[in-house]
C-alpha positions as a Markdown table, in Angstrom:
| # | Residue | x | y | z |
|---|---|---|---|---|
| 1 | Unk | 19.2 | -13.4 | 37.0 |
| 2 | Unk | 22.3 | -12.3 | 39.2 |
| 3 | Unk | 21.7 | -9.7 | 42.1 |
| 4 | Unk | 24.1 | -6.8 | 41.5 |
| 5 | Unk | 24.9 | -6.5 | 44.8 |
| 6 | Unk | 25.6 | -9.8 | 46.3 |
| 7 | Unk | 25.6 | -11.9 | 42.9 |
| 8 | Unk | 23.5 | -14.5 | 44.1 |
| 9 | Unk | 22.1 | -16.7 | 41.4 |
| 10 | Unk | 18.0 | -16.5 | 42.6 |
| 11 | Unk | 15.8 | -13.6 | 42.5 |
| 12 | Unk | 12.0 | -13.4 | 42.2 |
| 13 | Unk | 9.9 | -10.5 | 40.1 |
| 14 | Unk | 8.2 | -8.7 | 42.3 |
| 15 | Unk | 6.7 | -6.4 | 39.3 |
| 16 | Unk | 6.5 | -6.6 | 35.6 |
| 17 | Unk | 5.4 | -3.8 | 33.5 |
| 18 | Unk | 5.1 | -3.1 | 29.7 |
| 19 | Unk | 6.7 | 0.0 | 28.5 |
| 20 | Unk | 7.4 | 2.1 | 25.3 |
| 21 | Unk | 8.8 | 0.3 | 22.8 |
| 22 | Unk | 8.1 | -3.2 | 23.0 |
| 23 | Unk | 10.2 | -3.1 | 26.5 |
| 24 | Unk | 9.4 | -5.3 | 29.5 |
| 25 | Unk | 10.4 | -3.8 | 33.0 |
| 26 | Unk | 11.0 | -6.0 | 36.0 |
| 27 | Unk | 11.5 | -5.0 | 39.7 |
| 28 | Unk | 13.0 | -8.2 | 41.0 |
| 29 | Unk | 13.9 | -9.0 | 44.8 |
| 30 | Unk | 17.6 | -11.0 | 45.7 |
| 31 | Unk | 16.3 | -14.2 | 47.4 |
| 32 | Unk | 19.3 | -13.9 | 49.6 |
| 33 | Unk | 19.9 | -10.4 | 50.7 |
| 34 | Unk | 16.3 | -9.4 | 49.9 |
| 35 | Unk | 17.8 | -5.7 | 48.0 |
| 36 | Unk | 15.5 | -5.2 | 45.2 |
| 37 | Unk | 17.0 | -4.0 | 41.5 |
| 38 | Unk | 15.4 | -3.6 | 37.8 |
| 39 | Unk | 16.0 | -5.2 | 34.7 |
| 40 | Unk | 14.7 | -4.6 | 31.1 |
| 41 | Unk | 14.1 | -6.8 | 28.6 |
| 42 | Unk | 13.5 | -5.7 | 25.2 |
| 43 | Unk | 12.8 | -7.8 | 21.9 |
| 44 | Unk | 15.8 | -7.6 | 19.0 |
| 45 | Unk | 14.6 | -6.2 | 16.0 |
| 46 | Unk | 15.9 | -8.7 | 13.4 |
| 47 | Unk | 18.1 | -6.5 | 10.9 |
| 48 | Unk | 16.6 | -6.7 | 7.5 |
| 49 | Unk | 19.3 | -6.4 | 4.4 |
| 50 | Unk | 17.7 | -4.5 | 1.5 |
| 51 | Unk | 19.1 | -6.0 | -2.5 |
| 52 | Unk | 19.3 | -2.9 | -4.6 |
| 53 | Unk | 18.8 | -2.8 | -8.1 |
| 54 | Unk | 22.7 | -3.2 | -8.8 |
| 55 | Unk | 22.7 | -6.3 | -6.3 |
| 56 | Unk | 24.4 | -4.1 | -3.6 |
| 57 | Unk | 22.9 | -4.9 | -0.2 |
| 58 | Unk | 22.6 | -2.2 | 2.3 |
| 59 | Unk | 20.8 | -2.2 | 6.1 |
| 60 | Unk | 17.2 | -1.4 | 6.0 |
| 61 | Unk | 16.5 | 2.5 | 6.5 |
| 62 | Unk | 12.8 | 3.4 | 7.4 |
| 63 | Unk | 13.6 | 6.7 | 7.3 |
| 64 | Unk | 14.0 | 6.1 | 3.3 |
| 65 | Unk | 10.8 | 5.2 | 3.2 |
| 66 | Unk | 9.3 | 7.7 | 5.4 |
| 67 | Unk | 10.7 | 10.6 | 3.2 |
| 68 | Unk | 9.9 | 9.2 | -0.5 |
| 69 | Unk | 6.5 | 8.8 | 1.5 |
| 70 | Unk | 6.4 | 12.6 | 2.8 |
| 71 | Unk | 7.4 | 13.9 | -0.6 |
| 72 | Unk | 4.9 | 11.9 | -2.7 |
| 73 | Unk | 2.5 | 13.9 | 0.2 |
| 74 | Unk | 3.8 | 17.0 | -0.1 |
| 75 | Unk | 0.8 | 19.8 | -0.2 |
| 76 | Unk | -1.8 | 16.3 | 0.0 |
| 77 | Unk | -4.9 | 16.2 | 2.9 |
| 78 | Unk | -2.6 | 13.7 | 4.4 |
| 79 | Unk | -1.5 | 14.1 | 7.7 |
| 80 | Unk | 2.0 | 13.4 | 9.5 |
| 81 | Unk | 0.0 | 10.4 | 11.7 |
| 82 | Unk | -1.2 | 8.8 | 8.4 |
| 83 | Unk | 2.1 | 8.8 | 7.0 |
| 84 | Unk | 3.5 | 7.2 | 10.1 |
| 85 | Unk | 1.1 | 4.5 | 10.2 |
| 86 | Unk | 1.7 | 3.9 | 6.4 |
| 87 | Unk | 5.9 | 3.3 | 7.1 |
| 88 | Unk | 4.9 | 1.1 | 10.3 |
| 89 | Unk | 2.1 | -1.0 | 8.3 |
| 90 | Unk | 5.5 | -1.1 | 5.5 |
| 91 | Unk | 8.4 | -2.1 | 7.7 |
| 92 | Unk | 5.7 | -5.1 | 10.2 |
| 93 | Unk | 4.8 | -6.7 | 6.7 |
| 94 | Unk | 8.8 | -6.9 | 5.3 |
| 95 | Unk | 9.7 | -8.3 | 9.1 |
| 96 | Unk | 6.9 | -10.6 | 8.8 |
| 97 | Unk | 9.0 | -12.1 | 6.0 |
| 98 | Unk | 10.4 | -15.5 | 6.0 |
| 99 | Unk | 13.6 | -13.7 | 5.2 |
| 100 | Unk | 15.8 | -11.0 | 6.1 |
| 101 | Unk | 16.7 | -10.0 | 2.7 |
| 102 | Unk | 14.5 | -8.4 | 0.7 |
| 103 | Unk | 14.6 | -6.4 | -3.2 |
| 104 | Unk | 14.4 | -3.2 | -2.8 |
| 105 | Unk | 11.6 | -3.5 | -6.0 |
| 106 | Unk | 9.6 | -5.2 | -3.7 |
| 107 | Unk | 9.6 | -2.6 | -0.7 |
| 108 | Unk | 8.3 | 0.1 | -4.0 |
| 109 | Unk | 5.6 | -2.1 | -4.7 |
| 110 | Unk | 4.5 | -2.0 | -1.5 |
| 111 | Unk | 4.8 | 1.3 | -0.7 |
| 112 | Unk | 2.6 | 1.7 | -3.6 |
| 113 | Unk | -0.1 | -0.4 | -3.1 |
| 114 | Unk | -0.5 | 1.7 | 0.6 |
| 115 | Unk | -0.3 | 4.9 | -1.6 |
| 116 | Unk | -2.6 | 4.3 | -3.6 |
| 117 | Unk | -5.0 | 3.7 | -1.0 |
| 118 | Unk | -4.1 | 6.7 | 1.1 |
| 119 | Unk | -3.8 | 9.1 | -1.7 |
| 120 | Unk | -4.0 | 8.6 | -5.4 |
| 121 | Unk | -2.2 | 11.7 | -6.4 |
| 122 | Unk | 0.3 | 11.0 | -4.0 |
| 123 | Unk | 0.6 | 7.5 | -5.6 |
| 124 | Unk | 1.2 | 9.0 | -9.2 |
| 125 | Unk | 3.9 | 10.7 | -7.9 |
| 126 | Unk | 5.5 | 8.1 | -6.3 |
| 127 | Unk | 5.2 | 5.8 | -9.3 |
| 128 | Unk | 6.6 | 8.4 | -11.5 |
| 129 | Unk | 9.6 | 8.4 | -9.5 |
| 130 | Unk | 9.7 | 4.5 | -8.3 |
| 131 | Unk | 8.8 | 3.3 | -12.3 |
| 132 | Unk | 11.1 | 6.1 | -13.9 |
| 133 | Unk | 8.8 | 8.0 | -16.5 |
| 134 | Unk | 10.8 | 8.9 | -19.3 |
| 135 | Unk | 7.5 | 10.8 | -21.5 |
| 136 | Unk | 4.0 | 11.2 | -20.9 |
| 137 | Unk | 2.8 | 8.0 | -22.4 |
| 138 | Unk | 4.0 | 6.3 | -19.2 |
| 139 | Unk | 2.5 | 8.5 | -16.9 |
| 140 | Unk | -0.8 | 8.4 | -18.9 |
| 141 | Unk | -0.6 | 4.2 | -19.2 |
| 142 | Unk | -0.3 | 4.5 | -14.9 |
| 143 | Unk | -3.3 | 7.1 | -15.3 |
| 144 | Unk | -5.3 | 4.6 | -17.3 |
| 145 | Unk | -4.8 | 2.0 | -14.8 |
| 146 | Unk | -5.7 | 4.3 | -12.0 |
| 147 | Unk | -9.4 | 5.7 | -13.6 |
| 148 | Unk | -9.9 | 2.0 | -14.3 |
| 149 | Unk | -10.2 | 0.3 | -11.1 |
């Protein structure tokens, strides 16, 4: 690391700390004219590319997630923190993937398989958004499957 004030090549950390969002703070010390300076060091999200169902490709949004999530809640014992922990569980397994793409069919899956664990009315609404219910025998074929298990 170069020391912004005399540009000398050595330093030494004198301090390392762990902050918010996976950020590393170091106070470091300039081997040569002993001033003392900090640097941050942060990991870099690797950007995920979500396929849509018409093969477009498009930046992963978590905030799309968050708020199909929030609706399927709306007026549900579920709380704000629950929801939150739902979308973080969500986006760590796609970034856990061996790629950076990933169908956007796959993210709805997903997000219903943590529905229907945190809420199961919230789940039926999400699937009869995500699997497009044209008439009641749809909804009652994902109601069927529900009561079942």
């Amino acid at each position: 690391m170069e020391c912004p004030y005399c540009n000398y090549k050595e330093t030494k950390v004198v301090d390392k700390r762990e902050s918010a969002e996976r950020t590393t703070r170091r106070r470091r010390e300039c081997l040569k004219c002993k001033k003392r300076f900090t640097t941050y060091e942060k990991v870099e999200n690797i950007d995920l590319i979500i396929i849509k169902k018409d093969n477009t490709r498009q930046e992963f949004d978590r905030a799309k997630i968050e708020k199909g999530i929030l609706r399927a809640c709306e007026k549900r014992p579920v709380s704000y923190e629950q929801i939150k922990k739902v979308v973080d569980e969500i986006e760590s397994e796609l970034r856990l993937k061996k790629t950076k793409e990933v169908h956007s069919k796959e993210i709805g899956e997903i997000v219903m398989k943590k529905l229907k664990k945190l809420d199961k009315v919230a789940y039926i609404r999400f699937a009869s958004v995500y699997r497009e219910f044209t008439d009641l025998s749809g909804f009652e074929q994902e109601l069927r499957k529900l009561i079942k298990k």
